[in-house]
C-alpha positions, 0 to 999 in steps of 0.5 A, a space after each residue: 514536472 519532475 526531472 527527468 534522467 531519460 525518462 519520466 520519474 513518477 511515483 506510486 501512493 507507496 513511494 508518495 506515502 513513504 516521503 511524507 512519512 519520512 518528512 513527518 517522522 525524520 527517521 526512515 524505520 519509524 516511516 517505514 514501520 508506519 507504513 508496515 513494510 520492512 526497511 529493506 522495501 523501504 530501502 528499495 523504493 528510496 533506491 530506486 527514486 533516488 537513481 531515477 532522478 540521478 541525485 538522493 531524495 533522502 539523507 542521514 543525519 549521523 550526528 548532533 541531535 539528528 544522530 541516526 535520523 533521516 531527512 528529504 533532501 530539497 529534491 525528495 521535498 520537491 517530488 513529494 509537493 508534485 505528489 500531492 495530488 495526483 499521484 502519477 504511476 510509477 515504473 512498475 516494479 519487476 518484482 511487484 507486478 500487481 497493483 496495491 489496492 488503495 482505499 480511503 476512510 475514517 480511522 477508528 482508535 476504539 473498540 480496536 483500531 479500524 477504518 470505516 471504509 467510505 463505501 461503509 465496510 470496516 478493516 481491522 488495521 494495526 496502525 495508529 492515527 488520531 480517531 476520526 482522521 481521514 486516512 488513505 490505506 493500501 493492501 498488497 494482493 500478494 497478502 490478500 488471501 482467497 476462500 470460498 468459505 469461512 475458515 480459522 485464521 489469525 487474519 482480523 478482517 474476514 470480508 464476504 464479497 463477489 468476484 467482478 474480475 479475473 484477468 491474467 497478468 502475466 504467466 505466474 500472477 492473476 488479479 482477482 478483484 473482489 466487491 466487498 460491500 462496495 469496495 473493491 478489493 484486489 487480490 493475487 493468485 496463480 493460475 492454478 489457484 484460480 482453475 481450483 477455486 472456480 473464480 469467475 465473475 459473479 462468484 461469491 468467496 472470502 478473503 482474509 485479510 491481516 490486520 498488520 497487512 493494511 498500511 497507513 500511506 497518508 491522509 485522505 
């Protein structure tokens, strides 16, 4: 069981794939820069672990070899052996109130970097992980944009699908969850954007989707 400083500390599959990467990679922007957050976030999450448990997850190494490296303290390595697998869900963050959306499938390196969806839909991504790796990926509703036709963007993946549900999450943030061949994608929008579009079940619409806004958060 995870330590507990009055109340339980668990972990969301962001803060379980940033340990790993962080474990994997002995610098915390590489990991981050893996994952496609910013370090701050990263800096953030890391944070927020750390006060939860009362003592770090994670340490610098400011000399010798290891200059400007970061490590997981034995606590850090700890939670992320109880992480795998399940992941428990975490504190919700204030700031974050929506839930990423978590997909598994197969990397493809060649034409271009993507991942075959086990449902069978592909997203373009902008990571790279050895071709046929299994891989988990997650998307952030804040970076999912919502259309009800196709339109110029710089967005890679363009995915026609239906709306299974709407349903409010607070005063400022809706969750519209979108069937993409299979795979269900979720997606954050205002009220007003929902009373504008029309989303409602059964409603068929796009979403465009960055590739660099797909994060690689471990192995599947």
């Amino acid at each position: 069981m995870p330590a507990r400083t009055g109340r339980e500390v668990v972990l969301t599959e962001l803060d379980a794939g940033l340990l790993l990467a962080i474990e994997e990679e002995k610098n915390l922007v590489r990991a981050c820069e893996r994952l496609g957050i910013g370090r701050d976030r990263g800096n953030s999450r890391i944070g927020r672990l750390s006060r939860a448990l009362g003592q770090p997850v994670v340490e610098a190494n400011r000399g010798g070899r290891g200059k400007g490296g970061t490590r997981l303290t034995p606590m850090g390595r700890r939670l992320l052996r109880q992480s795998r697998p399940p992941h428990q869900v975490v504190p919700r963050d204030p700031a974050r109130p929506l839930e990423s959306t978590i997909l598994h499938g197969t990397y493809r390196a060649r034409p271009s970097p993507r991942v075959r969806l086990d449902s069978g839909a592909e997203l373009f991504v902008g990571f790279r992980r050895p071709d046929g790796e299994r891989v988990a990926v997650a998307i952030d509703p804040e970076v999912v944009l919502v259309g009800l036709g196709r339109f110029a963007t710089s967005a890679r993946n363009t995915l026609p699908g239906t709306v299974r549900r709407v349903h409010r999450v607070d005063a400022n943030h809706i969750a519209v969850d979108v069937d993409v061949g299979g795979s269900v994608i979720r997606a954050g929008v205002t009220p007003e954007s929902v009373s504008q579009l029309a989303l409602a079940p059964a409603a068929q619409v796009y979403l465009y989707v960055k590739a660099l806004a797909v994060r690689w958060i471990g192995p599947s």
